[in-house]
C-alpha positions in Angstrom: 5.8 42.7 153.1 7.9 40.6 155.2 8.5 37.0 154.8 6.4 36.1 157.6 3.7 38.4 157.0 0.3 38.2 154.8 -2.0 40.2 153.5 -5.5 39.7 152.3 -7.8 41.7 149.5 -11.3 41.3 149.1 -12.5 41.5 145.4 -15.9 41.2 144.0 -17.3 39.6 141.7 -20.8 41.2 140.5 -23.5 40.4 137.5 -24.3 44.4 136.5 -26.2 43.3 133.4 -29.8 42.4 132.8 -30.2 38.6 132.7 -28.4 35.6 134.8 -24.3 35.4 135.0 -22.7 32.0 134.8 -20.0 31.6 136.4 -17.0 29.4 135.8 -15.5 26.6 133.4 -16.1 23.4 133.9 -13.6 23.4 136.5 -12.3 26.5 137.9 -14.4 30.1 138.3 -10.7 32.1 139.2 -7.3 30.9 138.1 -3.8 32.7 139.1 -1.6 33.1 136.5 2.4 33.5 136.2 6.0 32.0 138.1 5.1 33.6 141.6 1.4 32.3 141.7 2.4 30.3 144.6 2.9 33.3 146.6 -1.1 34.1 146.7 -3.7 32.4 147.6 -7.4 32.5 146.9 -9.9 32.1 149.6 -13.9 31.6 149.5 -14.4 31.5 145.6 -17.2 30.3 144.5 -17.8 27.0 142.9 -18.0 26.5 138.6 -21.7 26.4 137.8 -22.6 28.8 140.5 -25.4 31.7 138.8 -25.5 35.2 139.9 -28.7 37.2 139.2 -28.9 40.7 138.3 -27.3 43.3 140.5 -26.0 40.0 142.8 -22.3 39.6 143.7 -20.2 37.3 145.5 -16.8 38.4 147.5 -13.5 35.9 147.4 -10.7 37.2 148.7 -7.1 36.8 147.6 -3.4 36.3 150.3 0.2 37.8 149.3 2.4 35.8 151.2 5.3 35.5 149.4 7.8 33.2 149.8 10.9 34.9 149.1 12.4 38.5 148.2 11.8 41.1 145.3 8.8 41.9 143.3 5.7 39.2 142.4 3.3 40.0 140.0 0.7 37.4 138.6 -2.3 38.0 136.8 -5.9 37.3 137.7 -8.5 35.6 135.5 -12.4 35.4 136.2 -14.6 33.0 134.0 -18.4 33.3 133.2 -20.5 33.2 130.2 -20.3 37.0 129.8 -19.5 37.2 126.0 -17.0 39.8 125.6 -15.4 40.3 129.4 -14.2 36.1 129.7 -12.0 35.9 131.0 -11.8 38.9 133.0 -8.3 39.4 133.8 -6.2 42.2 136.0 -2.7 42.1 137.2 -1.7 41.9 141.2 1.8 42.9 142.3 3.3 42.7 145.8 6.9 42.7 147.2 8.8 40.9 149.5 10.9 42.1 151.9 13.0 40.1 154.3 13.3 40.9 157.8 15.6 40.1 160.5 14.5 38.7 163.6 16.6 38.4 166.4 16.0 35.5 169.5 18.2 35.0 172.7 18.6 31.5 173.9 19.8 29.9 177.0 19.7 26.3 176.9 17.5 26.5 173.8 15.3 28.4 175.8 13.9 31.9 174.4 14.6 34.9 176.4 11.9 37.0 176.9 12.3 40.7 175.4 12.2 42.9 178.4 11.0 40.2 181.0 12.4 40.0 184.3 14.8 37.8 185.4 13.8 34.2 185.0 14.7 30.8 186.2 14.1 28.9 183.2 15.3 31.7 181.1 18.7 31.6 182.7 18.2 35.7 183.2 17.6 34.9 187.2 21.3 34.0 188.1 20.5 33.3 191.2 22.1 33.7 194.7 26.1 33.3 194.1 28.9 33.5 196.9 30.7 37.0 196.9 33.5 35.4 198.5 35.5 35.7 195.2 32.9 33.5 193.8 31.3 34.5 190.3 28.8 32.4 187.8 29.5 33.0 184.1 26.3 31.6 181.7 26.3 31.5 177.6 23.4 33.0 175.8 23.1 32.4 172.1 22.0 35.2 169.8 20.1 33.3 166.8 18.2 35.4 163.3 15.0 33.4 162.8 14.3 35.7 160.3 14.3 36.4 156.4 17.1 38.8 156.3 20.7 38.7 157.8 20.8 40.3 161.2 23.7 42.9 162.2 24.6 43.4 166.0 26.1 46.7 166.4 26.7 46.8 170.2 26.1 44.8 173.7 26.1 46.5 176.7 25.0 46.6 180.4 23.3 49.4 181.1 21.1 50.7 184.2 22.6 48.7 186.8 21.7 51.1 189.6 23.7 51.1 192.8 25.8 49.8 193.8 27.8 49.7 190.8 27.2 47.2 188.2 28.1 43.5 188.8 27.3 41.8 185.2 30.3 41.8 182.9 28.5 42.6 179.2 30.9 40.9 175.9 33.0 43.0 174.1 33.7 40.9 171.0 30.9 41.3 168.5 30.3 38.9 165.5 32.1 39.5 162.5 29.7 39.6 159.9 25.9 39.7 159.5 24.2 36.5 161.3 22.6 34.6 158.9 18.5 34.2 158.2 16.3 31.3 158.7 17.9 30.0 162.0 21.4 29.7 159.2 23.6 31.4 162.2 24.4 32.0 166.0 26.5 34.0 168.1 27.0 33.2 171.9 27.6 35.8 174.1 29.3 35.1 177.9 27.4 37.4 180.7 29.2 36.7 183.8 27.7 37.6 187.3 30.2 38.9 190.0 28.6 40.2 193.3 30.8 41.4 195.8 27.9 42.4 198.1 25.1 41.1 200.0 21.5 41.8 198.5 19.8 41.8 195.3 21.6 43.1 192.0 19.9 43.5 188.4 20.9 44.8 184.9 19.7 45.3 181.5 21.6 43.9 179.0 21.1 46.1 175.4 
């Protein structure tokens, strides 16, 4: 699972014998065992003292987020006055992946993936004098994600006609950006019109 991502089990909890289950010590009913406990979290258990009768159950569920990469096991233990299955213990094991995330930003301002041109964005450059005039704005390519983020290539692609008027960078970092917000990389997209009218392009 990805850094940013959770996922929840329900487990249950059920009195299969043939008189009243106790559940609980004095002070917990479910505990999480072992050095990545803190990656799960229990949800809806129910409280020490609580009684299930024959053939009742109660659902809790459990959440794997975990909080950095690699394997996390822990093991599970469920109290009650049952005499020879307290606690009742099984192992969980999830892994953590990280994953890069990449965010454009002009003026601290995210770019939306595959909007149109905006304003606020700086994407809508607006109306610029093609008497040798051009307008040149810096985006900045950020990883707000778990895992380092590699750019292979920026280009300007399906300009349409006439022929494209954004200039796309040609120098591309030298190394992986780093996660959790760590790195940047600006990126210059000038705008040159040398026409009247409306001109667009995607930048990939």
């Amino acid at each position: 699972f990805g850094l940013d991502v959770s996922l929840t089990n329900t487990f249950r909890i059920e009195n299969t014998g043939s008189g009243p289950l106790n559940l609980g010590t004095a002070t917990d009913v479910v505990i999480l065992r072992g050095v990545n406990a803190d990656s799960y979290t229990l949800v809806d258990v129910p409280l020490p003292g609580a009684v299930l009768q024959m053939n009742e159950f109660h659902d809790f569920q459990i959440t794997f987020k975990p909080l950095s990469p690699g394997q996390k096991d822990i093991t599970v233990e469920v109290y009650s006055d049952d005499f020879d299955d307290s606690p009742y213990i099984f192992a969980l094991t999830g892994t953590g992946v990280g994953v890069p995330r990449i965010v454009i930003e002009w003026k601290d301002v995210p770019v939306v993936n595959g909007g149109p041109g905006a304003t606020d964005e700086g994407t809508d450059f607006g109306q610029v004098d093609i008497a040798d005039f051009s307008l040149t704005r810096t985006f900045t390519i950020r990883n707000k994600g778990s895992a380092d983020l590699t750019i292979g290539a920026i280009a300007a692609v399906t300009c349409g006609s006439p022929p494209c008027k954004f200039s796309a960078p040609t120098t591309l970092p030298t190394g992986p950006i780093a996660a959790f917000n760590a790195g940047s990389f600006t990126i210059d997209i000038t705008f040159t019109p040398d026409a009247l009218g409306p001109l667009s392009a995607e930048l990939l």
